[in-house]
N, CA, C and O atoms as a MOPAC input file, in Angstrom:
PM7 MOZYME 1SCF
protein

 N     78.92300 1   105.47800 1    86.82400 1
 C     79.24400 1   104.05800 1    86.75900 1
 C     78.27600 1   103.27100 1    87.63700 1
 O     77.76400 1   103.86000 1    88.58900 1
 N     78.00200 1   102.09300 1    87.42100 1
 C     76.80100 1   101.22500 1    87.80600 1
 C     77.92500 1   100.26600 1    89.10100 1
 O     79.08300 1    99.94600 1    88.83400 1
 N     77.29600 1    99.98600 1    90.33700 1
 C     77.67700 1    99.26600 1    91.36100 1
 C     79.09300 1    97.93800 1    90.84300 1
 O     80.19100 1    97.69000 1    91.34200 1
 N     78.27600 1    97.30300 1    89.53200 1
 C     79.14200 1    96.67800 1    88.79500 1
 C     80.33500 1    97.14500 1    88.28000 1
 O     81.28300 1    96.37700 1    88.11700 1
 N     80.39500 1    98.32700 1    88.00300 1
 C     82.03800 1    98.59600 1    87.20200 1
 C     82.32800 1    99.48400 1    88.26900 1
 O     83.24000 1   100.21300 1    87.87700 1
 N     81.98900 1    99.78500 1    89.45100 1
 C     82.59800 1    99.85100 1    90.82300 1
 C     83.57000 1    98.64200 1    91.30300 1
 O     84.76100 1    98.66200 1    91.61600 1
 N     82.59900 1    97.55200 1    91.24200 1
 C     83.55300 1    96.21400 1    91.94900 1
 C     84.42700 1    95.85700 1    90.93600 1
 O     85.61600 1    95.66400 1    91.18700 1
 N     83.85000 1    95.71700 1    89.52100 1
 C     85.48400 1    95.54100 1    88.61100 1
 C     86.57700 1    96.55300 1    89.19500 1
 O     87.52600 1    96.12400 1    89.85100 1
 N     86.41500 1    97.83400 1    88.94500 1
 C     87.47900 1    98.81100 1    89.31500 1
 C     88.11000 1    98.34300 1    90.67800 1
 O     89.33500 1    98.22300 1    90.69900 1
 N     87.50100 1    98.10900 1    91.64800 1
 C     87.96500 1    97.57900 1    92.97300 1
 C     88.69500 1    96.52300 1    93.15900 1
 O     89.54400 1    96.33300 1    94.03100 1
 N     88.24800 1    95.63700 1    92.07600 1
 C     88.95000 1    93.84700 1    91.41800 1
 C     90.23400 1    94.03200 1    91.42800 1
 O     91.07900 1    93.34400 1    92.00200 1
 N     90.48600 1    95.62600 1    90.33900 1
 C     91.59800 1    95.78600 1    89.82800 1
 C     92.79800 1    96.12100 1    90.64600 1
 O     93.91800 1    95.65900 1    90.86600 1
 N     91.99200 1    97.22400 1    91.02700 1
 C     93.02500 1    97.57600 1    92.33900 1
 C     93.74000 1    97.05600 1    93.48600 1
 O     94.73900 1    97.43800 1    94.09700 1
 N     92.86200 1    95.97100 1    93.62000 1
 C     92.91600 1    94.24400 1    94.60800 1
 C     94.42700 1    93.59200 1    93.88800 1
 O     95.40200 1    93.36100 1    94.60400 1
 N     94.43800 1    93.37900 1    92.58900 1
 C     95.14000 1    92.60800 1    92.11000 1
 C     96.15600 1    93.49500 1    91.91500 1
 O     97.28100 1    93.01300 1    91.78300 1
 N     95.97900 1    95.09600 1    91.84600 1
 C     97.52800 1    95.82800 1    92.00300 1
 C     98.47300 1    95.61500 1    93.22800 1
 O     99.68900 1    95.49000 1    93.37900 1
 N     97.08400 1    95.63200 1    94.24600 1
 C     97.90100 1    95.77400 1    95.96000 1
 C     98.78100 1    94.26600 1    95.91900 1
 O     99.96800 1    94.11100 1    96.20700 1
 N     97.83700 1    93.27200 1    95.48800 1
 C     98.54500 1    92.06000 1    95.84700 1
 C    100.03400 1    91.88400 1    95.03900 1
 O    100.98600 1    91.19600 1    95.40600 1
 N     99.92100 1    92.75100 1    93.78700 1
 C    101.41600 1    92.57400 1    92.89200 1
 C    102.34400 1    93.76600 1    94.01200 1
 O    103.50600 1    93.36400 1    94.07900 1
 N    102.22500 1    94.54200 1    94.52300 1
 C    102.70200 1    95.40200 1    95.10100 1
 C    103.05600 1    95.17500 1    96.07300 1
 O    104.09600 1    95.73400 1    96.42200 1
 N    102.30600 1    94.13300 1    97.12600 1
 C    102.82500 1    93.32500 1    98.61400 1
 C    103.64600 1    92.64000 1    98.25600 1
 O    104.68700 1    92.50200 1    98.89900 1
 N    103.28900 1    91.71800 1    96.57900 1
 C    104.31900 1    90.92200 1    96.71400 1
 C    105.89100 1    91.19000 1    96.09200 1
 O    106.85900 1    90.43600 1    96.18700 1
 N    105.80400 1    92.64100 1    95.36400 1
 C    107.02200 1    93.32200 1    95.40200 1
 C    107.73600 1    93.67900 1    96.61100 1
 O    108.90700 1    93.71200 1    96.98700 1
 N    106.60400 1    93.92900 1    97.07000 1
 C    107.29400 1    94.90700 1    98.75400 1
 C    108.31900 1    93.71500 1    99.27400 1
 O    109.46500 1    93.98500 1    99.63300 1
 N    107.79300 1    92.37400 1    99.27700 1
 C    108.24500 1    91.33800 1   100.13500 1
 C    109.20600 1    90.86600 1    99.43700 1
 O    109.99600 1    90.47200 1   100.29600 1
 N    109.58400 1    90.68300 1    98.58500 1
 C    110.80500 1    90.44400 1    97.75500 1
 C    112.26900 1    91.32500 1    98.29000 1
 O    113.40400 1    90.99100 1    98.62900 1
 N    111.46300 1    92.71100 1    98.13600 1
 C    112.65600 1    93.53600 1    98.92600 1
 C    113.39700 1    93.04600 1   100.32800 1
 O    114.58400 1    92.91600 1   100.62600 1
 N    112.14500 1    92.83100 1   101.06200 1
 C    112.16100 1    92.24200 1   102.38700 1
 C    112.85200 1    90.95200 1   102.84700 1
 O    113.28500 1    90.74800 1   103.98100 1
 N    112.90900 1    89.76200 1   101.37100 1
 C    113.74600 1    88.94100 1   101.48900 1
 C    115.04500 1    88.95000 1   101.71400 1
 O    115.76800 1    88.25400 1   102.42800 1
 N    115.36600 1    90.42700 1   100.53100 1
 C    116.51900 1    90.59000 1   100.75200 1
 C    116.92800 1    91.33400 1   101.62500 1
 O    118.14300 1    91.38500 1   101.81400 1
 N    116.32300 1    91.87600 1   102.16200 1
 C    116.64800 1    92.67700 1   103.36400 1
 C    117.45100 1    91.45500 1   104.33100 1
 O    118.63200 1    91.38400 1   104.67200 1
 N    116.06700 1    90.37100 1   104.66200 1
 C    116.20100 1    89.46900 1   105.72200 1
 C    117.60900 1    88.92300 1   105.32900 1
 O    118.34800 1    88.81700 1   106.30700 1
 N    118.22300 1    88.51100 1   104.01500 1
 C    119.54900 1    88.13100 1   103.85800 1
 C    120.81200 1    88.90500 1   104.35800 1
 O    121.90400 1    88.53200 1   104.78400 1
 N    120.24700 1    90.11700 1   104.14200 1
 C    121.08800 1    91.10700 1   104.51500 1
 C    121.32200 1    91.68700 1   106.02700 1
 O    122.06500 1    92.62200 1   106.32700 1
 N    120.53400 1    90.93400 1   106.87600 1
 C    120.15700 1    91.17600 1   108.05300 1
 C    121.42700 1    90.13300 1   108.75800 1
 O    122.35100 1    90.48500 1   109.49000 1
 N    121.01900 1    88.42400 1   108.12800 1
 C    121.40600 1    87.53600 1   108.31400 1
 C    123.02900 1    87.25400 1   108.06800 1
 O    123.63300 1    86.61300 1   108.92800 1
 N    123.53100 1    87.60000 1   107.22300 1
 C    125.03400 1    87.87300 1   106.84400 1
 C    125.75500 1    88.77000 1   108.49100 1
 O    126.59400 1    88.48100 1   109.34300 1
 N    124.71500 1    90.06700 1   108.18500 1
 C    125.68600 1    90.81800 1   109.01600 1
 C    124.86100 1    90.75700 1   110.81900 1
 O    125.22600 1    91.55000 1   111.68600 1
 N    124.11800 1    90.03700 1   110.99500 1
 C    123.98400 1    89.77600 1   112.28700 1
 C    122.90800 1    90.48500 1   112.45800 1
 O    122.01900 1    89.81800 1   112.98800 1
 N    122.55000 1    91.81200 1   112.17500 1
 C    121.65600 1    92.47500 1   112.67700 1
 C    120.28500 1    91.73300 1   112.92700 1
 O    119.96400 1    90.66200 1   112.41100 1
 N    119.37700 1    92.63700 1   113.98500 1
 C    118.63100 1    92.15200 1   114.45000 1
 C    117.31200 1    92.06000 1   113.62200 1
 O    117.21500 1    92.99300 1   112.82500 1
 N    116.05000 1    90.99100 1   113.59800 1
 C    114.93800 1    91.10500 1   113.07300 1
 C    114.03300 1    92.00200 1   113.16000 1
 O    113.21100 1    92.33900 1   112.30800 1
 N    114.21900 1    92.46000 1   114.39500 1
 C    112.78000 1    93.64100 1   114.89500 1
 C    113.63200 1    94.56000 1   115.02900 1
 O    114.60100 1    94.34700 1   115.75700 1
 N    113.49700 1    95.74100 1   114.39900 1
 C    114.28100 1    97.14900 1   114.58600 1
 C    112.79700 1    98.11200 1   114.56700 1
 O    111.82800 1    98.21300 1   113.81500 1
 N    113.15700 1    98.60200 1   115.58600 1
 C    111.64900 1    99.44800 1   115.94200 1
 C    111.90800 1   100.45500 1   115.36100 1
 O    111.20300 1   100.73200 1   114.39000 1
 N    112.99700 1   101.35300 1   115.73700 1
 C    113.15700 1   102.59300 1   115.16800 1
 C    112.91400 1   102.85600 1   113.07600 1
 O    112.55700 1   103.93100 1   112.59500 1
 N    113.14700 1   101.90600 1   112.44500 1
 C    113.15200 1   101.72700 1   111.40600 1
 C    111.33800 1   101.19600 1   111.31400 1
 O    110.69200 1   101.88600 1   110.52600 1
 N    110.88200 1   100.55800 1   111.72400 1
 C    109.31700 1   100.36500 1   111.51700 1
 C    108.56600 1   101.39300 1   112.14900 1
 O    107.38200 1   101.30300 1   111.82800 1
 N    108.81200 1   102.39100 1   112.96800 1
 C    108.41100 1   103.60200 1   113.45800 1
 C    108.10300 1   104.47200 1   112.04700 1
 O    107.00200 1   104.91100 1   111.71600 1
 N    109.52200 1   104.62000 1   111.21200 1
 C    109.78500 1   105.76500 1   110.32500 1
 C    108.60300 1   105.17900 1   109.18300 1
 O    107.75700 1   106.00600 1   108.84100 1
 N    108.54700 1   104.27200 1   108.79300 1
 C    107.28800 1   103.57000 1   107.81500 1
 C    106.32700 1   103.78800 1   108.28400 1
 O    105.77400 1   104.52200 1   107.46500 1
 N    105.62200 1   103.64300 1   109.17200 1
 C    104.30400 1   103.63900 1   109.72000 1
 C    104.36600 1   105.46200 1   109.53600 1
 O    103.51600 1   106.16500 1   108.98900 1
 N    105.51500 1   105.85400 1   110.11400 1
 C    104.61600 1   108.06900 1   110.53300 1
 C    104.85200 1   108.53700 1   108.27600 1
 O    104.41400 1   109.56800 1   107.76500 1
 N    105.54700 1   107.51200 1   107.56800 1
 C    105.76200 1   108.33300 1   106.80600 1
 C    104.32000 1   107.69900 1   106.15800 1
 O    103.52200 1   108.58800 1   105.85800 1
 N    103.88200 1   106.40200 1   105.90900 1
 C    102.74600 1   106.00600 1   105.62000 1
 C    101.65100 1   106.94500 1   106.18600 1
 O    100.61500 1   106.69000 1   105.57300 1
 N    101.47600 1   107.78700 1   106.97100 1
 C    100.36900 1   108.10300 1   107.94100 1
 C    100.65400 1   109.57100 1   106.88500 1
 O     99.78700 1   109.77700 1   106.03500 1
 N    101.78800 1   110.50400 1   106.95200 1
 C    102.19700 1   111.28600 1   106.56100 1
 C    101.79800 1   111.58800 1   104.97900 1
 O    101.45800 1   112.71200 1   104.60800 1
 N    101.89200 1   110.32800 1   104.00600 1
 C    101.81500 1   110.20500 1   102.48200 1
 C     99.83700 1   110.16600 1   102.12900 1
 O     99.25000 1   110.10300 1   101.04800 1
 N     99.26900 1   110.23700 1   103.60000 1
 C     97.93500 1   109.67700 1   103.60100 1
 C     96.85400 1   110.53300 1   103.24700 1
 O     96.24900 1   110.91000 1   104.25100 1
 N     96.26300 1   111.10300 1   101.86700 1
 C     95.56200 1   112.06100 1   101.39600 1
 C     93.69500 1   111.78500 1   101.56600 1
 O     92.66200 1   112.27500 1   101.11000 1
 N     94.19600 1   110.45100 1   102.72600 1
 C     92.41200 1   110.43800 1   102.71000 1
 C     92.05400 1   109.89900 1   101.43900 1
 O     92.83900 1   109.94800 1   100.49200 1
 N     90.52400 1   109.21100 1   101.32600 1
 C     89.61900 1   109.52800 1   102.52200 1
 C     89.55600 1   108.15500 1   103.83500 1
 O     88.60300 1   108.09300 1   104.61200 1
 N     90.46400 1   107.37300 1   103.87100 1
 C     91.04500 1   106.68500 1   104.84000 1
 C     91.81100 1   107.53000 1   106.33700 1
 O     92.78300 1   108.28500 1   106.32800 1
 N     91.15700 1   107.17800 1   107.27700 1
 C     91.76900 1   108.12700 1   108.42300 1
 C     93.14200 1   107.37800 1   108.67200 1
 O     93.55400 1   106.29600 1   108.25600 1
 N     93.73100 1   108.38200 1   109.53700 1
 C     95.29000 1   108.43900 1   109.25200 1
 C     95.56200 1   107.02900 1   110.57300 1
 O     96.76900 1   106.78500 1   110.55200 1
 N     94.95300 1   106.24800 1   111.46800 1
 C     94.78800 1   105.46200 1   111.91200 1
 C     94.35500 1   104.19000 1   111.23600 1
 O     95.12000 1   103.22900 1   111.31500 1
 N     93.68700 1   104.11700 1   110.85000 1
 C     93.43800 1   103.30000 1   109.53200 1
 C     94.27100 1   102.72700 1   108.83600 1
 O     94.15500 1   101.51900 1   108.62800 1
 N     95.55600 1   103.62500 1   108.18300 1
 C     96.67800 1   103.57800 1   107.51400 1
 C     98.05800 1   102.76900 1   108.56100 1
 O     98.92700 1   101.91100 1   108.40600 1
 N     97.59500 1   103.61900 1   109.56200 1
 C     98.48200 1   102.90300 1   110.49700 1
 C     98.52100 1   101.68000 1   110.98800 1
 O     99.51600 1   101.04100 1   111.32900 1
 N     96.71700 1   101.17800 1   111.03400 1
 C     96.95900 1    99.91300 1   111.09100 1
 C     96.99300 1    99.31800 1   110.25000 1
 O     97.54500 1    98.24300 1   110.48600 1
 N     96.57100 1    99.46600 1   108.98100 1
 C     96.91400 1    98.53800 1   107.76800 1
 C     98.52900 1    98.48400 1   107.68800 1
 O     98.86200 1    97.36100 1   107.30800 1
 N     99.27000 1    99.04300 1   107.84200 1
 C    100.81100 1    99.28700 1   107.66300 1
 C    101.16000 1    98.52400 1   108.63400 1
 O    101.96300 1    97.64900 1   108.31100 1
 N    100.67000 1    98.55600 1   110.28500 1
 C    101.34900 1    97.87900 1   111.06000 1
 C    101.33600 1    95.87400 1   110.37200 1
 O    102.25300 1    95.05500 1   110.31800 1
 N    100.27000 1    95.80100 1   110.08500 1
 C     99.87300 1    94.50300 1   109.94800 1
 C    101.20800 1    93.86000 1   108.41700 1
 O    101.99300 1    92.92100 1   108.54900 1
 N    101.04500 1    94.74400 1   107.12400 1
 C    101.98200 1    94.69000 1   106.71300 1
 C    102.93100 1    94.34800 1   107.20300 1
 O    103.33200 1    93.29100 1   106.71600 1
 N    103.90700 1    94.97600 1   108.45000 1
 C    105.20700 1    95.32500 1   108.64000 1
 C    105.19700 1    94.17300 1   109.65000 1
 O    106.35400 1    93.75500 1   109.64000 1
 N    104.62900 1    93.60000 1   110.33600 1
 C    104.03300 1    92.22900 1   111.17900 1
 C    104.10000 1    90.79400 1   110.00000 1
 O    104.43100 1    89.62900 1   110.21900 1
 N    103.68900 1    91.39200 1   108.86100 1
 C    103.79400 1    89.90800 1   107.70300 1
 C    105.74900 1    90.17300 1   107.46800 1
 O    106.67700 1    89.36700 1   107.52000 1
 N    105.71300 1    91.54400 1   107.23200 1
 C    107.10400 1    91.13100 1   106.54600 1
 C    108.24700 1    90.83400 1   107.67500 1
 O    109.32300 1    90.28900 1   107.42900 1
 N    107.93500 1    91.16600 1   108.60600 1
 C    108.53700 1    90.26000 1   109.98600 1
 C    108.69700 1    88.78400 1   109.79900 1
 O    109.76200 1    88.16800 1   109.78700 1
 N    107.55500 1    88.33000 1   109.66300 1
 C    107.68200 1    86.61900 1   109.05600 1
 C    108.38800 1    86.56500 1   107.94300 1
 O    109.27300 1    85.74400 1   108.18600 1
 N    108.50900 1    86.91500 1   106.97400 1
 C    109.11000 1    86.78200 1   106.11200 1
 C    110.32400 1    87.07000 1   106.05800 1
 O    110.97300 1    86.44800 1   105.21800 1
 N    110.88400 1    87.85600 1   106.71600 1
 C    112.08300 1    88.19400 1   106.99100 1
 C    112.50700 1    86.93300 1   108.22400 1
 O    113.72500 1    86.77800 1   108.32200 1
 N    111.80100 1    86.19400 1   108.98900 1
 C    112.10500 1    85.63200 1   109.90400 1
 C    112.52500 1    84.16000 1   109.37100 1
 O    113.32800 1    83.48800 1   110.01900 1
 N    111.84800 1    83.59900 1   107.94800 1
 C    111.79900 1    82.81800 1   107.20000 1
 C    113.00400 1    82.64200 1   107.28000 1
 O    113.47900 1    81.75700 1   107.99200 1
 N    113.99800 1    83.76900 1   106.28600 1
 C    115.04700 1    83.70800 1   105.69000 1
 C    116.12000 1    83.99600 1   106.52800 1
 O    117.28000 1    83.91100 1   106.12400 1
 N    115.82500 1    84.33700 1   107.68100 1
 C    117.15200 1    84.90800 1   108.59400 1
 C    117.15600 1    83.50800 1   109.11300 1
 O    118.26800 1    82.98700 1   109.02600 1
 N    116.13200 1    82.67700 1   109.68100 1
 C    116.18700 1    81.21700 1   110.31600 1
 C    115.95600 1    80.21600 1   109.89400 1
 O    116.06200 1    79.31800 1   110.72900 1
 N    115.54000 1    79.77300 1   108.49700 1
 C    115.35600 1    78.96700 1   107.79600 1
 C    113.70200 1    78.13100 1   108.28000 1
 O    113.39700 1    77.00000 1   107.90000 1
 N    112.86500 1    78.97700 1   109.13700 1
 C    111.87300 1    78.03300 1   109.55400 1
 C    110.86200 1    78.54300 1   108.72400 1
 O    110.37200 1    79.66000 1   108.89000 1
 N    110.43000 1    77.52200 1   107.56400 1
 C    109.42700 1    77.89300 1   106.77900 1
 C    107.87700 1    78.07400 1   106.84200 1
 O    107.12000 1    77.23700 1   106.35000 1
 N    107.28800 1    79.59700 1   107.68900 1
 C    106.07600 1    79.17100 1   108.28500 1
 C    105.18000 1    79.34400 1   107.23400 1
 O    104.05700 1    79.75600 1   107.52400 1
 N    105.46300 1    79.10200 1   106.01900 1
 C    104.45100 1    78.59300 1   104.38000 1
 C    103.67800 1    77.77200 1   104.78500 1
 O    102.45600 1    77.71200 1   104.92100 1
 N    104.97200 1    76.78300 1   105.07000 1
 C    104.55900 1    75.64400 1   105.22900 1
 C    103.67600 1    75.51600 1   106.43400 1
 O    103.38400 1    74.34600 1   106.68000 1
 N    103.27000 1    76.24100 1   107.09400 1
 C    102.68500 1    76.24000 1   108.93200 1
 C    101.03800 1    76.84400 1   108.49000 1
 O    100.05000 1    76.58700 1   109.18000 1
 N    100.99800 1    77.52900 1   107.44400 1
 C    100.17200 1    78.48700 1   107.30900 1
 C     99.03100 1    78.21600 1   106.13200 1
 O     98.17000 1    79.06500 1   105.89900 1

């Protein structure tokens, strides 16, 4: 394949991750509702611990397993906001 149907293929995959974050975060909304009803707290470490070692864990390369970890942390840092959105009503869309 020529450099060109490298970056298409890469295009594609771009526009999977972004349908896929923005699945992930949907979940996350409802999470944050579900957080919000029953009180629980926004930042639960022990639960963002288990994502990050199982992300690191699911990681077949050729991305080092640090790598993964920080792409995941940063993830789990957005869906914090987003979850923070809906548990407090402060819309940082609109901030951003």
């Amino acid at each position: 394949m020529s450099i060109e149907d490298w970056r298409r293929k890469i295009d594609e995959i771009d526009r999977k991750l972004v349908q896929l974050l923005n699945e992930r975060s949907r979940c996350v909304v409802e999470i944050g509702k579900i957080k919000h009803v029953s009180g629980e707290s926004l930042y639960q470490p022990d639960r963002e611990k288990q994502v990050l070692d199982a992300a690191v864990r699911s990681n077949p390369g050729p991305l080092p397993d640090a790598a993964i970890r920080r792409l995941f942390e940063r993830i789990l840092d957005e869906a914090r906001s987003v979850e923070r959105v809906v548990m407090t009503g402060d819309d940082e869309k609109k901030k951003s």
